[in-house]
N, C-alpha and C positions, 0 to 999 in steps of 0.2 A: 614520517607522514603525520600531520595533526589531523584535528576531525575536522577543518574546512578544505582540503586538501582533498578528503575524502573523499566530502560530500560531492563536490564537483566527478571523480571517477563515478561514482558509483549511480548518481542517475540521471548523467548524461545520455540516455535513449528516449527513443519511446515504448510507452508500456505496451506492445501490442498485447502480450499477454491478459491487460487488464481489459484492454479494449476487447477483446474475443470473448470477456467473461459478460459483461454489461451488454443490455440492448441497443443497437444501434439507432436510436431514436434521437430525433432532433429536441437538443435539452436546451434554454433559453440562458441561464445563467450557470457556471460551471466552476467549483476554486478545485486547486489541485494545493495539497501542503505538501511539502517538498519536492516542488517543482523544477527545481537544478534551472535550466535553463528553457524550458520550458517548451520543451518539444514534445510534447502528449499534447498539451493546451492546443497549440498552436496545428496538431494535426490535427485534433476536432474541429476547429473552428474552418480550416482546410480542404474537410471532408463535410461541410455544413451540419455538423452534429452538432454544433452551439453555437449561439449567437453574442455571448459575451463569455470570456475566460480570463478568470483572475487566478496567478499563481502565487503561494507565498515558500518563502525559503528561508532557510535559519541562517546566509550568508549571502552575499552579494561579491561575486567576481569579480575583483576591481580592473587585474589585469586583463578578462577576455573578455571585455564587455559586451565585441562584436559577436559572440558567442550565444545571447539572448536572443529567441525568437519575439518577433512583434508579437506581442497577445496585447491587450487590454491595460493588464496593471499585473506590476510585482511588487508584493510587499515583504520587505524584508525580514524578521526578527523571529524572536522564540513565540511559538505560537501561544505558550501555555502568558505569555509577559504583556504582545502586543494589544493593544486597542485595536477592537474587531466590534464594536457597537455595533455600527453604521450599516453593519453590514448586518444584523441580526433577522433572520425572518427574509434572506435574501434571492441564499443560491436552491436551485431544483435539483442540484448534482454534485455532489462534493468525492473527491476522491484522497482516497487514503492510501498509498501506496508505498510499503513496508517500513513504515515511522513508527507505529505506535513502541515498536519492539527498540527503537532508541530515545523514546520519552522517560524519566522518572515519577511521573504522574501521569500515565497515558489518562486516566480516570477522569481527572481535569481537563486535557485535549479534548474528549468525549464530551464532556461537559458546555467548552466553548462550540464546539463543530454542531452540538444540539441548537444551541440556539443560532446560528447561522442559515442552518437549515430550513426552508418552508416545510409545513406541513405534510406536503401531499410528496416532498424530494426524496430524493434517496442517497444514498451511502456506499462508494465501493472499496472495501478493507482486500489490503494484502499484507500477511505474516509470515513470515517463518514458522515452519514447523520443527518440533526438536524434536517429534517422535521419529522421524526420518531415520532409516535402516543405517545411514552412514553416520548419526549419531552415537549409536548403538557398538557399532562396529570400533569408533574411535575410542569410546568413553571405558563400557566394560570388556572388548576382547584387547584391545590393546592398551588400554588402564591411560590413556591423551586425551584431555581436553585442551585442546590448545587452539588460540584463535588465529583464524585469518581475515584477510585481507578484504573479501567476500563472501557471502553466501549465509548459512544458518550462525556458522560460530562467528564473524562479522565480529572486531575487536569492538566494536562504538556499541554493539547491543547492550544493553543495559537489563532486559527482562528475556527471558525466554517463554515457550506457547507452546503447548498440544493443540489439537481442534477445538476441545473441549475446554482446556482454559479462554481461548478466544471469543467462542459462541458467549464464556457464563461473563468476560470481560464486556461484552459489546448489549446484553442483553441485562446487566445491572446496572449499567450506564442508562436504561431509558430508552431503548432502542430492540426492534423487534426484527430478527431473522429472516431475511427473506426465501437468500437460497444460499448454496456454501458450495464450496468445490474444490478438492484438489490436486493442486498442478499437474500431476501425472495423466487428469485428463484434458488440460490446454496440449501437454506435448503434440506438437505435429510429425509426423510420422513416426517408423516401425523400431521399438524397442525390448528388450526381454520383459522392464519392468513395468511396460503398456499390455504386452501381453499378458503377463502373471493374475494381472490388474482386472483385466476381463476375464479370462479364464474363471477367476474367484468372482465374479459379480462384484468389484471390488471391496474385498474384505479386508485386503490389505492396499486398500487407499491410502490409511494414514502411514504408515512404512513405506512408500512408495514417492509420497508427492514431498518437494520441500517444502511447499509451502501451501498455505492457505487462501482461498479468494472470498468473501464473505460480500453482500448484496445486505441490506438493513435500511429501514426507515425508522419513523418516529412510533414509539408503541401508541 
């Protein structure tokens, strides 16, 4: 399987996840980067939470074309390569959902998505965590790193994240923390490691969630 092959499994959904972490508030322009086929866009705009959605994507599906939701505009190419001017000073809402962790310059990404952004917009980051209890479990009790197909060891990742590498990535880029959150408190309903999680006031959040969800604007 190559990395365009991938891309198409892997985020062929919609994010409700991300959606459940952001305000449901009606946002006027909206880009999602790596928008696969672009079904998040296209349930915002569905759901009246925006009123224009631009998705870009680092491949264009030539075989399933019928496969693209109607949104607005897809643009194709490496975010860090394409010509994004035009757009500078544009979107209220941009979404980041778990790309940075396949960029080799996410710093740069950061850099371009700043200035896309209005002032007063915001920002929704999802990562991988690699402090996660089942990193732990593979790396030092069973001495395997080895990657799959999905999820935190993802063969295409290129960078790995704690919380804290995240927060200091997103907030040296120019950008200032809104709120943070981890997955283990998106899960919908009854788990051991939801329970554990409250029990402790989450103290072991970060062991618990795979991943991170991060809210940020312009500092």
């Amino acid at each position: 399987m190559n990395y365009e092959e991938k891309s198409k499994i892997y985020y062929s959904n919609i994010r409700h996840d991300l959606i459940a972490f952001f305000d449901e508030r009606k946002y006027s322009k909206v880009l999602e980067i790596g928008a696969a086929y672009g079904e998040t866009l296209y349930y915002l705009k569905e759901k009246s939470l925006a009123d224009e959605v631009i998705g870009i994507d680092l491949f264009e599906d030539q075989e399933n074309k019928n496969n693209y939701k109607k949104i607005d505009k897809f643009i194709f190419g490496n975010i860090n390569e394409i010509d994004l001017s035009a757009y500078n000073n544009y979107f209220n809402f941009i979404l980041l959902p778990d790309v940075l962790e396949h960029i080799y310059d996410p710093k740069k990404t950061l850099s371009i998505v700043l200035d896309l952004l209005k002032e007063d917009g915001e920002i929704c980051v999802s990562m991988p965590n690699i402090r996660h209890y089942s990193a732990f479990v593979n790396i030092f009790l069973k001495g395997d790193f080895k990657y799959d197909e999905i999820g935190i060891f993802d063969y295409t990742h290129v960078r790995f994240y704690c919380k804290k590498n995240i927060q200091q990535l997103l907030e040296s880029s120019n950008f200032q923390v809104i709120k943070s959150e981890g997955s283990i408190r998106n899960f919908k309903g009854k788990s051991f490691a939801k329970t554990i999680n409250k029990l402790t006031f989450g103290l072991f959040e970060e062991f618990l969630s795979t991943q991170y969800f991060f809210m940020i604007k312009k500092r």
